[in-house]
Structures are given as C-alpha cells and as structure tokens.
C-alpha positions in Angstrom: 0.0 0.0 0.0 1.4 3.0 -1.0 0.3 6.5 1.3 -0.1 9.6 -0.7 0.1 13.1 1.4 -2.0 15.5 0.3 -1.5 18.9 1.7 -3.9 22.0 2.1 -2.7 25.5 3.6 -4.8 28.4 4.1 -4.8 31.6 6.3 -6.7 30.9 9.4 -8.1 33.4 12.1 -9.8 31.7 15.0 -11.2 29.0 12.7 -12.3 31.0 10.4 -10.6 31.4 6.5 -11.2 33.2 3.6 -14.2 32.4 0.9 -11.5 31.1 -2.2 -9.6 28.8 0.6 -12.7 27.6 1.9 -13.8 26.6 -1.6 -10.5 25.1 -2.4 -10.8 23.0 0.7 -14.5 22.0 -0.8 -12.9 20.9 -4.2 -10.3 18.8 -2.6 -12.7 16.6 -0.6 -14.7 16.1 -3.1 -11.8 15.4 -5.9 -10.3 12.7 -2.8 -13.8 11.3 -2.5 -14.2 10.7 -6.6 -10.9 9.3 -6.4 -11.2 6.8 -4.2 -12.1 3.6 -6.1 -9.7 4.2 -8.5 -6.8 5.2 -6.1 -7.5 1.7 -3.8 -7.2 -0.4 -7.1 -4.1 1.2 -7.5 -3.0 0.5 -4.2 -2.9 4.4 -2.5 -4.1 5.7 0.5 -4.6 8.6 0.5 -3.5 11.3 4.0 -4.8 14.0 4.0 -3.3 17.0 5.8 -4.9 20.7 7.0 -2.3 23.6 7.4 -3.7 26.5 8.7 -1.4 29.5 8.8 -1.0 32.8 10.4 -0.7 36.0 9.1 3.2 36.0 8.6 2.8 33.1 5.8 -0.1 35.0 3.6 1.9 33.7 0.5 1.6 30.4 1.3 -2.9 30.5 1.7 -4.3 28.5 -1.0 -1.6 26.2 -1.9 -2.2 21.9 -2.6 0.8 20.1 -2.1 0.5 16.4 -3.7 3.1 14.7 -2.4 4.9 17.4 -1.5 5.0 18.9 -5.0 2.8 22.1 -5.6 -0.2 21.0 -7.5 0.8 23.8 -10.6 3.9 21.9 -11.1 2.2 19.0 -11.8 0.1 20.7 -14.1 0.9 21.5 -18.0 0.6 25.2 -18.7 0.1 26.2 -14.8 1.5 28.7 -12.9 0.6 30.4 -9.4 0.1 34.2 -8.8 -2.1 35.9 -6.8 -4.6 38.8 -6.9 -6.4 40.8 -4.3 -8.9 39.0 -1.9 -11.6 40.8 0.0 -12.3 38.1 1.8 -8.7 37.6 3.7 -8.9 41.1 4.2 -12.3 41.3 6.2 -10.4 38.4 8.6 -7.2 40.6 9.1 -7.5 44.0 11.5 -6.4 47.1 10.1 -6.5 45.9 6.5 -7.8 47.3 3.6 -6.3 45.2 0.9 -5.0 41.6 1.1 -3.7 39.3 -2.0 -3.6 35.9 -2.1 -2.7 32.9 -4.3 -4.9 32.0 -7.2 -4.1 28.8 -10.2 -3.9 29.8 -13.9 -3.8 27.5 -16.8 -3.7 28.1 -20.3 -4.7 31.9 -19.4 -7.6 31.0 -17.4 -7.1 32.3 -14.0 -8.6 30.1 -11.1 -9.2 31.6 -7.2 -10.8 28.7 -6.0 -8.9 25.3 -7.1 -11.4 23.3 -9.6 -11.6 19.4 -8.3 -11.1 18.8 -12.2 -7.7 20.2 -11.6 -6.9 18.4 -8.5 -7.7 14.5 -9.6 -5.5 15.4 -12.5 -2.5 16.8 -10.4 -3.1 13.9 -8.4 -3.3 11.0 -11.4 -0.5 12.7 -12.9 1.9 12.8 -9.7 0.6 8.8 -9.2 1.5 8.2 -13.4 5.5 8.6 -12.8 5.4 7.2 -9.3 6.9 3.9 -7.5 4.3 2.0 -6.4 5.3 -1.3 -5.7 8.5 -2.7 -4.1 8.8 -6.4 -3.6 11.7 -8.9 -2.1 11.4 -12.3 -3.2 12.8 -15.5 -1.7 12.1 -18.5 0.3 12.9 -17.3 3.5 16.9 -17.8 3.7 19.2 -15.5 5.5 20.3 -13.8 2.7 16.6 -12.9 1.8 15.9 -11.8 5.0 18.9 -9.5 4.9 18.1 -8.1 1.4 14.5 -7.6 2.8 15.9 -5.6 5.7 18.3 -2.8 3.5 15.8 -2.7 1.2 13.2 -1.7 4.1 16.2 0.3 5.2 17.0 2.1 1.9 13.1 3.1 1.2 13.1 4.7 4.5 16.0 6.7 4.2 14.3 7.9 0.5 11.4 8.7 2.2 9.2 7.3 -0.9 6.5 6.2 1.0 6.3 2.6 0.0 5.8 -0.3 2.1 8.1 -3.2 1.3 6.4 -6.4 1.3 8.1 -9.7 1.6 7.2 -12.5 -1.3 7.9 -16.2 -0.7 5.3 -17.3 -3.4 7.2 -20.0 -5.2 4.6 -19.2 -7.9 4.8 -15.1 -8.2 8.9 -16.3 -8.4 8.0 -18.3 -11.2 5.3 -15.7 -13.3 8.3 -13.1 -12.5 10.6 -15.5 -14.5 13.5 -15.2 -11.6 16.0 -17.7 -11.6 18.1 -17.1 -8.2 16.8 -15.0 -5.3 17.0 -13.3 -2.9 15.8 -11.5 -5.9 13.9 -7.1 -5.7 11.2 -6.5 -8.1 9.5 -2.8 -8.2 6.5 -2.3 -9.9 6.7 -6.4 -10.7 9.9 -6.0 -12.8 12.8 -7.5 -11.4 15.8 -5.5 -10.9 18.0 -7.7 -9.0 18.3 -11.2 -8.6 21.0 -13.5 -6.6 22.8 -10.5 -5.0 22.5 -9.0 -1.6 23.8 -4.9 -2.2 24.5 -2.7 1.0 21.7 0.0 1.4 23.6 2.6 -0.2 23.8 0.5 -3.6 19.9 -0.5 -2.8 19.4 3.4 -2.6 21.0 3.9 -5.8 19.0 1.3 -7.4 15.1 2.5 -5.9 16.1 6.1 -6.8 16.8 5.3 -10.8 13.4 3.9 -10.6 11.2 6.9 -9.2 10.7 8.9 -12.5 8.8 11.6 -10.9 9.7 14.9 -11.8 7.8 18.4 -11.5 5.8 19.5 -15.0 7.6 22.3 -16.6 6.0 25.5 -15.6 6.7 28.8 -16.2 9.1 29.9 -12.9 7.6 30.6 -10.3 7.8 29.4 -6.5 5.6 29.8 -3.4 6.2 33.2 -2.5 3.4 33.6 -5.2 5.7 36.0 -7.0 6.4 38.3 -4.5 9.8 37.6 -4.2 
C-alpha cells in the first residue's frame, strides 16, 4: 500500500478562513472522495493534511501540495500568482487590501482550485510514481537480509512505499526469476541472486522513481512576491 500526502494551507483566524480557501478546501474533498475507487485499485491511500497558517505566511494560503509537490507543477501550462482577496482582508484587522494565491492554466485564472484540476494533479503525480517494491525468496538468511536494506534504503528515500516480503514460489515463477534473494519494483525485477548494501539499494530505488515536476513557467511559493 502506498500513502499519498496531500496537503492544504490556508490563512486561518480563530477558525475561520477566507471564501476562495474555503472553496478550495470544498474541491479537494470532493476530488479525494471521486478518487477513491480508482486510487484503492491502484494501491494508494490517500492522508490527508490541513495547514492552517498565520498571518506572517499570507503567500503560502491557498496552496495543494501532492506529495509534496505544488499541485501547478504537476500541471501543464500552470503557474501560481495571486490577486487581491476581500475576503482575507475582512479576517485581518487594520487591512484594507489583502492578496492571495490564485491557479492559472492556459490563461484562465482560477481563485478557487477546480476538483477537475486536482484529480488530475493527483493521477499525474501517481503516473511517474513507484508503487510497488517487492523482495522475493524462500525465506533464507540472505533474503531476509536483502529484505531488511531494502526496508532500510526506502526509509532513508522517504518514498513512502511499504516493502512487502514474497515467498510465493509461484509469483517467483510468473516473474521468470531464476536465483533470489531476488527485488522486483513495480513487478519488474531489478536484481536477482545478490545481496547490495543500502547505499547501492538506494541507488537502485532512486533510478526507478521517475517523478519529476511539469515544466511551468518559474515561479515558486512566495506567489511572486519575491
């Protein structure tokens, strides 16, 4: 089973946040919620996570991690910027004006985050991304060891995927392995008969996880203020 974080931050005041944030946070339930049969057959479960920030990290209201990745990098043609938003302003004293971060894509400029937009940050985050790693054998010393770096090396990568242990003669077989301990990821094998340290096992997982951020125009999340 593979655990995907998913992140929302918005400006909070004593519980309260501001109409686009609120309406973002609407989207994203019900994007998670549409999901859901699809994301169990492929083996996620999904976390979800509230941020709720104070005044002093404005820039950062409105913003959907996946993964930790900012949903507009995941995105063709996105970028964030911001625009002026009554409603943060009516939660702040002694403000007459307050901006905060909207989505655009292909020109059109979004406040609210559209749940269209979301399930396909999400499926295209899950498209590049390891979801599977396996250690096969029948149980010998040297599998258990391999099983143990391996567990060791996916920790230290912080991927998020649980290792499972295989001593299925017949899985062996269908995967066409000859000598274990042998690692599959994603049910192709990578290594068979050899037991690598955890920095070598690192090396291998890592050449495997594909995922990298859509190419956006620059931007970060300051929300161009910096």
């Amino acid at each position: 089973m593979y655990k995907l974080i998913i992140e929302w931050k918005h400006f909070d005041v004593s519980g309260k946040t501001c109409a686009r944030c609120s309406a973002t946070g609407v989207n994203l339930a019900k994007a998670i919620n549409e999901l859901q049969v699809e994301l169990a057959l492929k083996g996620v479960q999904v976390e979800f996570k509230e941020t709720k920030l104070p005044e002093n990290r404005m820039a950062e209201s409105n913003e959907v991690l996946i993964g930790g990745v900012l949903l507009e990098r995941l995105l063709p043609n996105a970028k964030a910027g911001e625009n002026n938003c009554p409603s943060c302003a009516d939660l702040m004293e002694n403000f007459t004006e307050c901006h905060c971060r909207t989505i655009s894509k292909n020109k059109e400029v979004f406040e609210e985050i559209p749940n269209e937009l979301i399930k396909q940050a999400i499926l295209n985050y899950l498209s590049n991304k390891i979801m599977k790693i396996q250690v096969l054998g029948t149980g010998c010393p040297s599998c258990h060891k391999l099983f143990e770096s391996v567990k060791e090396a996916a920790e230290q990568l912080q991927i998020g995927v649980e290792v499972e242990y295989i001593q299925d003669m017949q899985k062996i077989i269908e995967l066409g392995i000859m000598s274990v301990p042998a690692l599959a990821i994603d049910d192709k094998v990578v290594l068979a008969g050899q037991v690598p340290d955890v920095e070598r096992l690192k090396e291998i997982i890592s050449s495997k996880v594909q995922l990298t951020e859509t190419k956006t125009e620059d931007c970060c999340s300051c929300s161009g203020k910096c």
